[in-house]
C-alpha positions in Angstrom: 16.6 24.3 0.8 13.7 23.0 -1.0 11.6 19.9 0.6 11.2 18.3 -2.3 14.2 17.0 -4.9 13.8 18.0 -9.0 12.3 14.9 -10.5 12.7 14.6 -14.3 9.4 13.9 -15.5 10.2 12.9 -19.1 7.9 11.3 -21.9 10.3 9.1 -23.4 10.4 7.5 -19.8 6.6 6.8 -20.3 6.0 3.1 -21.4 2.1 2.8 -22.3 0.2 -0.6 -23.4 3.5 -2.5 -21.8 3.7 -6.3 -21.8 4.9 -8.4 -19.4 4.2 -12.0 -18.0 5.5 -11.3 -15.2 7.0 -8.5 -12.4 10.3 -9.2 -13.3 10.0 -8.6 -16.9 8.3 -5.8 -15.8 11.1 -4.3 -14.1 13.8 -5.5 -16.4 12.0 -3.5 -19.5 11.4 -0.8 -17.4 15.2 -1.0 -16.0 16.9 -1.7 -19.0 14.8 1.7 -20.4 16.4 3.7 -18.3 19.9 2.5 -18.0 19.8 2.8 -22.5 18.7 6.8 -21.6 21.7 7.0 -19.0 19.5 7.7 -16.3 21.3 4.8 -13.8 24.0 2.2 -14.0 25.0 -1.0 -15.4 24.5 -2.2 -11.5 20.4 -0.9 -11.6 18.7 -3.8 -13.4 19.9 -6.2 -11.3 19.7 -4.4 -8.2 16.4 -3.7 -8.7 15.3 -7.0 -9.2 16.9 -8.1 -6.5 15.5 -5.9 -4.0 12.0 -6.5 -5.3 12.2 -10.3 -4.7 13.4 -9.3 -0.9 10.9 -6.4 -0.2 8.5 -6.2 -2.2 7.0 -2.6 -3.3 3.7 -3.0 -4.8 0.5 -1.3 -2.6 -3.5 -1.9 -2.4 -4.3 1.5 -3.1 -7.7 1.6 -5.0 -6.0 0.7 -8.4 -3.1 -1.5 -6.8 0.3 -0.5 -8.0 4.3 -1.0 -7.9 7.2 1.1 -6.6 10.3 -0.5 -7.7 13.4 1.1 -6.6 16.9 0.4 -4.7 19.5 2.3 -3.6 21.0 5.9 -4.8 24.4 3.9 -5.2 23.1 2.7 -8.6 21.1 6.1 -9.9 23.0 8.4 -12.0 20.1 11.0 -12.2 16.8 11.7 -10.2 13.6 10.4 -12.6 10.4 8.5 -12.9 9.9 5.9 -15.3 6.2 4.8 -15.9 4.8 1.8 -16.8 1.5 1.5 -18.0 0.7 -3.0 -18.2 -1.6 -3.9 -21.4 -2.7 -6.9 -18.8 -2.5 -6.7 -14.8 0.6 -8.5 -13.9 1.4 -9.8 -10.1 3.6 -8.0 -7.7 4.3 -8.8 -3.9 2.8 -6.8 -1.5 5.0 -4.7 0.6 3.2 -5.2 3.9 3.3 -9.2 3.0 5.1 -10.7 0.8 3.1 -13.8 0.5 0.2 -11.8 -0.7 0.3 -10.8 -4.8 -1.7 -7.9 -5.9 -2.5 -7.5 -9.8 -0.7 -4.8 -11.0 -1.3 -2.3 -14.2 0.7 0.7 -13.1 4.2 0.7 -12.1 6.6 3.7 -11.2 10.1 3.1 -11.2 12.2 5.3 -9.1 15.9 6.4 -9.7 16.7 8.5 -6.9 20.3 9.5 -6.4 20.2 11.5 -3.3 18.4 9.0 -0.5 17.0 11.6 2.1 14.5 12.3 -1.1 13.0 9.2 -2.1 10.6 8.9 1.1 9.6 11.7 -0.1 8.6 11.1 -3.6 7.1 7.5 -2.9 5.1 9.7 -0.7 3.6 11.7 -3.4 3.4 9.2 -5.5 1.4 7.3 -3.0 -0.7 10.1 -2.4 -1.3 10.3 -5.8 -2.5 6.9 -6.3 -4.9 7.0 -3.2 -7.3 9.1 -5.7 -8.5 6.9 -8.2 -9.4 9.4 -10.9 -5.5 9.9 -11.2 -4.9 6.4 -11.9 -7.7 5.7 -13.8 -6.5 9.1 -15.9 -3.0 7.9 -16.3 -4.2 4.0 -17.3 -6.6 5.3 -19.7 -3.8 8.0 -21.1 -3.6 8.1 -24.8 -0.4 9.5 -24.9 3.1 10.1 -23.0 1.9 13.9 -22.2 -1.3 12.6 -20.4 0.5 11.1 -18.1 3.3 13.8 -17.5 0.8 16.1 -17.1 -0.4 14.1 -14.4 2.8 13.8 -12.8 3.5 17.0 -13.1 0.4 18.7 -11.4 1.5 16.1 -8.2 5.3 17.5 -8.0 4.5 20.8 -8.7 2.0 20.6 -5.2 3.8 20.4 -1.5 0.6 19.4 0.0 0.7 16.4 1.9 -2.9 14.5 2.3 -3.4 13.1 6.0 -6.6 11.7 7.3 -6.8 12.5 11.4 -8.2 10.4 13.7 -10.8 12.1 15.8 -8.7 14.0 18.4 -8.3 12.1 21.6 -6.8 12.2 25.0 -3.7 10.0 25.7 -5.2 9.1 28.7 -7.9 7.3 27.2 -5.5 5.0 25.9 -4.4 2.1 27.8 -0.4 2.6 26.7 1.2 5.4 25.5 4.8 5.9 24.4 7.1 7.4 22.1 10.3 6.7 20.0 12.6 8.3 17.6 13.0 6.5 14.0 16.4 6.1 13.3 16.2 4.1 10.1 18.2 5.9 7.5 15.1 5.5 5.1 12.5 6.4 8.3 9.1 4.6 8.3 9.0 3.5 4.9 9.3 0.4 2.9 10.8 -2.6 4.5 10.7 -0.6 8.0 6.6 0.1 7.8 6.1 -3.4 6.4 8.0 -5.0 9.6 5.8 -2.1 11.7 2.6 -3.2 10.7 3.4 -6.7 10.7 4.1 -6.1 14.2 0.9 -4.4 15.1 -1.1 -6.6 13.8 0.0 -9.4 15.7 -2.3 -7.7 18.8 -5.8 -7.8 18.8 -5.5 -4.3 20.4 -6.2 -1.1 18.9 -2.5 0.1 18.0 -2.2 3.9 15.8 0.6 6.6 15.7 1.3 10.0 14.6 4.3 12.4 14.8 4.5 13.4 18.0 4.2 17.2 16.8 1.4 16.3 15.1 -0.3 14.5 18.1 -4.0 14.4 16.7 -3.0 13.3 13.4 -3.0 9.3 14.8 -3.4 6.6 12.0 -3.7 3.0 11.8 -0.6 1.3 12.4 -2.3 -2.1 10.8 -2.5 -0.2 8.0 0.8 0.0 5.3 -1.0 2.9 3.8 -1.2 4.9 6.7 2.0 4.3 8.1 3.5 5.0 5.2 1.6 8.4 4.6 3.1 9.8 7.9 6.0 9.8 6.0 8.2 9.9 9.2 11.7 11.0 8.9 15.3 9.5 10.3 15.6 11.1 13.1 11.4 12.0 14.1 9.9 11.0 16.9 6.5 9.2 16.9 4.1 8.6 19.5 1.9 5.2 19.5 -0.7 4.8 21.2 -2.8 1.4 22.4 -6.1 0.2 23.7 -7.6 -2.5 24.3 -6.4 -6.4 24.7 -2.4 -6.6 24.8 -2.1 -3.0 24.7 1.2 -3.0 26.9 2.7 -5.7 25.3 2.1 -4.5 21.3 3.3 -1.1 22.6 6.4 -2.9 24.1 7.3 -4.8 20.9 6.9 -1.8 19.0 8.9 0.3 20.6 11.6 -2.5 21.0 11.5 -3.0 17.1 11.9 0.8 16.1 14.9 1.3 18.5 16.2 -1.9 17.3 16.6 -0.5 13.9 14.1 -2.8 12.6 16.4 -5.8 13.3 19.1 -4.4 11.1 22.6 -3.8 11.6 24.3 0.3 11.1 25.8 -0.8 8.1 23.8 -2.6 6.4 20.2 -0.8 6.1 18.3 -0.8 3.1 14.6 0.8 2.1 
């Protein structure tokens, strides 16, 4: 089976020179754009919005920009809308909430399969993490620019990581390892609550998939967490030195196998 689910990457789902006063008319243009192609349901707009105000998706990569999404329950077919802002508007910051970031570039997901959409906020991250992609899709002329854009990014499985210098566990001062069991992995509200966590200890805290052992990141850092793109169902490894190692390693380890503080049946990305 293929790792990677069929995206439709459509111009008509290309919005360039939006305007918006604010995130939420940014997602309810975008929103309502899809749901008049039939791309998701009545429920999407509001669900949406909703789930933006509780965990918000937008990142500090170079050019900061927005994820919004929810759940496949209110996707009737896999796409990516994009939303290029005529002025930055402010979104929260996943990792904090409190913070805003001024955002010109949104993607809005509509993933109806859920196993897929760490997956393609993954790329999508990737993507952003080099500028000349976002500065090539915000300077775009036209809906093609940006497709072909797009398109170059689903049409490559590469996954970008950036090791850590290789190390012996036993130069750190704690060491353990736990398996994810949030249905959406280490992603979204899950990496935010991780890295909230981390940085709470002046210690230095990073992890890695423990069968990639030498491919440790920062776990202070949303981006790298959320580049690991761990799984439901991997096991990680973190490792700590320093100040409070044994305690942030503790708390860490307690959060992940307490599901991130959510019940079974009620877990949301």
């Amino acid at each position: 089976m293929s790792n990677s689910m069929p995206m439709l990457l459509a111009e008509d789902l290309v919005l360039l020179d939006l305007e918006a006063g604010s995130a939420q008319e940014v997602i309810q243009q975008m929103a309502a754009h899809l749901l008049a192609r039939g791309y998701v349901k009545e429920s999407y707009p509001k669900a949406v919005l909703a789930r933006e105000e509780k965990f918000p998706t937008a990142l500090p990569t170079p050019i900061a920009v927005g994820f919004p999404h929810t759940d496949a329950s209110h996707c009737l077919k896999p796409a990516i809308a994009v939303g290029v802002l005529r002025q930055p508007v402010k979104f929260g910051f996943m990792g904090d909430p409190s913070q805003l970031l001024d955002v010109r570039l949104v993607f809005m997901l509509s993933v109806t399969q859920p196993q897929y959409q760490v997956k393609t906020l993954q790329k999508l991250i990737d993507l952003c993490q080099q500028v000349e992609n976002t500065e090539r899709i915000l300077s775009a002329q036209s809906p093609s620019e940006v497709i072909e854009v797009l398109k170059a990014l689903f049409e490559s499985s590469v996954t970008t990581f950036q090791p850590s210098t290789p190390s012996a566990a036993n130069n750190y001062g704690a060491r353990g390892e736990v398996v994810v069991g949030h249905p959406v992995g280490l992603h979204a509200r899950p990496a935010a609550l991780f890295v909230k966590t981390a940085v709470q200890f002046p210690c230095e805290i990073r992890v890695a998939h423990v069968d990639r052992p030498h491919q440790l990141v920062n776990a202070k850092s949303i981006l790298s967490v959320l580049g690991l793109g761990a799984k439901q169902g991997d096991r990680i490894v973190i490792e700590a030195q320093g100040e409070q190692c044994h305690e942030a390693l503790k708390a860490l380890i307690s959060l992940v196998e307490g599901n991130f503080g959510e019940s079974e049946g009620n877990n949301r990305g």
